[in-house]
Structures are given as C-alpha cells and as structure tokens.
N, C-alpha and C positions, 0 to 999 in steps of 0.2 A: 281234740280240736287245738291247731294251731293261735296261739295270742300273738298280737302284734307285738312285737316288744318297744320299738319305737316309732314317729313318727314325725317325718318334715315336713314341713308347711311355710311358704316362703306370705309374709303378711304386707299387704301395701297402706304405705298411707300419703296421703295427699293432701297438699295445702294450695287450693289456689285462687286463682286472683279475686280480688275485691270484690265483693258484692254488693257495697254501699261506701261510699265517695265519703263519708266522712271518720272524722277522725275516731292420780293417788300412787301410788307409784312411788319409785325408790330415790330419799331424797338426797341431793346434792352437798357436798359441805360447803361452808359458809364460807366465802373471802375473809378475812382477820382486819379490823379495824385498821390495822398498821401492816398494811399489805405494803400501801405506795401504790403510782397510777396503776391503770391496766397499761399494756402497750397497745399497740395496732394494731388493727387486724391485716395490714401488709406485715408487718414484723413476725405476728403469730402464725402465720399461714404464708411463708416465706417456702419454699418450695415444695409445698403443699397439690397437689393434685383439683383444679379449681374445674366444679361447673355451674355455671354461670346461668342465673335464671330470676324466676322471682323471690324466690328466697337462695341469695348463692351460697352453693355448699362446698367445702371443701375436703379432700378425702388425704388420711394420711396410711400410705399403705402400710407404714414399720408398726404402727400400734393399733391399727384397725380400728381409728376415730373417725367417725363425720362431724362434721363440726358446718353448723350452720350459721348464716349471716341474717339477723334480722333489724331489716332496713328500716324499718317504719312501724310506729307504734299508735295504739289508738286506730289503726283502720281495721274492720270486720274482716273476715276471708273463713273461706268454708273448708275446714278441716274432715275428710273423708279417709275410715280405713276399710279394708276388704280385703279377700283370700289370690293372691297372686297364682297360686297355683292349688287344684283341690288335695282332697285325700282318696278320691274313689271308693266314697260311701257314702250314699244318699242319704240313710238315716240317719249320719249324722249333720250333714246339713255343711261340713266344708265344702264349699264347691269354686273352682276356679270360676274368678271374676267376680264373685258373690262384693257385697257390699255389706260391711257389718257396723253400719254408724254412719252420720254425719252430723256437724253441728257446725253454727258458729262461733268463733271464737275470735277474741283480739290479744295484743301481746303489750305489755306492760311489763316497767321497768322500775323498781324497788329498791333505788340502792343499788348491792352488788347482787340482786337477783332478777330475772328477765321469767315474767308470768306469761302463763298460757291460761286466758279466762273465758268461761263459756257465760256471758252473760244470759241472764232468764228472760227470755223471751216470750214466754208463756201465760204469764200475767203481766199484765200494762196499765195504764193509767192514761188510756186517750182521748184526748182533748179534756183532760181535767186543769186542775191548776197547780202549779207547782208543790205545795203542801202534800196533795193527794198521790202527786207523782213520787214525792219523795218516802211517801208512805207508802205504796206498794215496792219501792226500791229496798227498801227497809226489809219489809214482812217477807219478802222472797227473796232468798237468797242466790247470791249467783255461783258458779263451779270455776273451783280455781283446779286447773287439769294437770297441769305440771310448773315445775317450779326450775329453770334454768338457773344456771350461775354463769355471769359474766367474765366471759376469759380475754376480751380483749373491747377495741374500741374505735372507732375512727368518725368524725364530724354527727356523731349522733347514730351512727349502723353500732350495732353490739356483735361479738363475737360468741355465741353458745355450742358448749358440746353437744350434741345431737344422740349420740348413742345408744344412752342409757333409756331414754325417750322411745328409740326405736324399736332395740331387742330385749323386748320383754312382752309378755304375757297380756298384752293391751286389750285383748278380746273375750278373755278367759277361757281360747281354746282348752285349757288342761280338763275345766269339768265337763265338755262335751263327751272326750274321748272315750270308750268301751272296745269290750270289755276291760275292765281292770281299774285303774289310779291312776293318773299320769301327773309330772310336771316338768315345769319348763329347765332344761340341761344349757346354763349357760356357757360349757365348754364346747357345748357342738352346734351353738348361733351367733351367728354373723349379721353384718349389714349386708345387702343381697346388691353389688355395686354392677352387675349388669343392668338390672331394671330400674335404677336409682339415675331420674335422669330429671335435668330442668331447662323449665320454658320459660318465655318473657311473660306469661299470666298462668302459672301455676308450677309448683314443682310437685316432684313425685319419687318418695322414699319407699325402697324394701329390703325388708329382714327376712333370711331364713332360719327359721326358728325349728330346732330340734323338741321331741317332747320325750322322756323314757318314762317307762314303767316300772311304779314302786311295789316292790316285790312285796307279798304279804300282806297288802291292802286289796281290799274286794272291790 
C-alpha cells in the first residue's frame, strides 16, 4: 500500500463586513519601549502591491508578507475559515468549499499590540442591571485569537503583518490526516495570492498550506 507522503491544502479565511453598527498561535515580538513613533502606513507600504477592500491589504512580493490595514476598532465583523480547495477523501472530511468555523470577533489596540477578540456570546445578561451584567462578563471569559503587533500607522488605521496569522495550522488539519503523522512544513506554504482578494464589505485571504509525513510515527 502506497502512503501519501504529503499533502496541499490551500485554507480560506474571511473577514467581512460588519454585522452590528456599533463600536493561540505563534506569538509576535514586542515593539521595545524606546522604539520611537511607528511611521505610516503610506511610508511602510510605499511600493508595495495594494488591494484595496475592507480590510486593505497589502502584498510585498520580495519577502512574501501580507500585511493588513485595520481600519477600525471596536466594530463586530464575522471572521470565517474553510478549505479553498479539497483533498479527495471523503473520510476525511477536507472538502473544497467546506467551512470549518465562524465566529465573531472585534479588533483592539494595546499599546504596540493590535487584538483579535472573540467576545462570549454565549452567556449574557439581558435586560438585567448593570451589576449582573458585569458579573456574567466577569465569570465568562472571552477568546483573545491572535495577538498583532503594530508595524505602522496613519490618523487611527494600524499597520499589522498578516502572515503568520494566515500560514499556519488554524484548523488543526495535521490530526485529521491518515494514514501516518503529519505536520505542517513551513518551507512549502505560502499566502495563496490568486485567491486573496478584497471587497468594499468583506475581504478574503488564502494560504496554501503543505502538510509531510513524520517518518516513524504511527
């Protein structure tokens, strides 16, 4: 019996527009207290490869960055990932188009860090009084998803690298895969910049993500 030895899977993910009108993964290193400003994000992204959406992105072909602009902070918007392309095996459940998540989430700014947080939605406190609200805020915790760092800056839009965000492991394809062991080979995935495209009320990123086989593991 032939074993796969490896396997591409190119993964989408989607951030789009607003849904409400009002206001773990590999982590980033810290800006240094005594950095000095950010510059601009005309400065940072000076001949840069720009498209232009609701989150504009910008692509740098020589080091293979996406680098994302987020505009606005504090409004909801529904972050969606799923499989851009399958694997041509039903049991295991990749299948092009498939949807593997949604949530909402809002984006907050820390200092020299820019949050990606899934507020709990789940448990509420409605029409109670603010005591009780803030006591269910309290006892349930909300999901901080990723943690940005601040590369740049202009009238309140921040500059964030996008990358590390995108080409990795976000779905936990590796423990699906059979037979064998797999994990994710970061020499052989990319941001996937054909289908990486943006609209005025949503953008839409993908990565193609290599997986190999760890030799020796069952």
């Amino acid at each position: 019996m032939r074993t796969r030895q490896y396997a591409v899977i190119v993964v989408s993910c989607f951030l789009l527009a607003s849904i409400a009108g009002s206001a773990a993964a590999y982590p980033q290193a810290a800006r240094g207290m005594d950095a000095g400003p950010l510059p601009s994000i005309e400065e940072k992204t000076a001949g840069l490869k720009k498209l232009d959406g609701y989150f504009p992105l910008y692509w740098n072909e020589r080091s293979g960055q996406l680098w994302m602009e987020v505009p606005r902070f504090g409004v909801e918007v529904l972050h969606s990932t799923g499989f851009g392309s399958g694997l041509g095996s039903n049991d295991i459940g990749i299948d092009r188009g498939a949807l593997s998540g949604s949530r909402i989430v809002v984006f907050e700014r820390v200092g020299p860090k820019v949050l990606m947080v899934a507020p709990n939605l789940r448990f509420r406190a409605v029409g109670a009084g603010a005591a009780e609200t803030r006591t269910v805020t309290d006892a349930f915790a909300r999901s901080v998803l990723w943690g940005f760092q601040a590369a740049a800056e202009s009238s309140g839009r921040v500059l964030v690298d996008a990358t590390e965000f995108l080409v990795r492991d976000a779905t936990n394809i590796a423990q699906r895969l059979r037979p064998g062991s797999y994990r994710l080979d970061l020499s052989r995935s990319s941001v996937h910049l054909p289908m990486t495209q943006n609209f005025p009320k949503n953008t839409e990123m993908e990565a193609e993500l290599t997986f190999v086989v760890q030799p020796g593991v069952a």
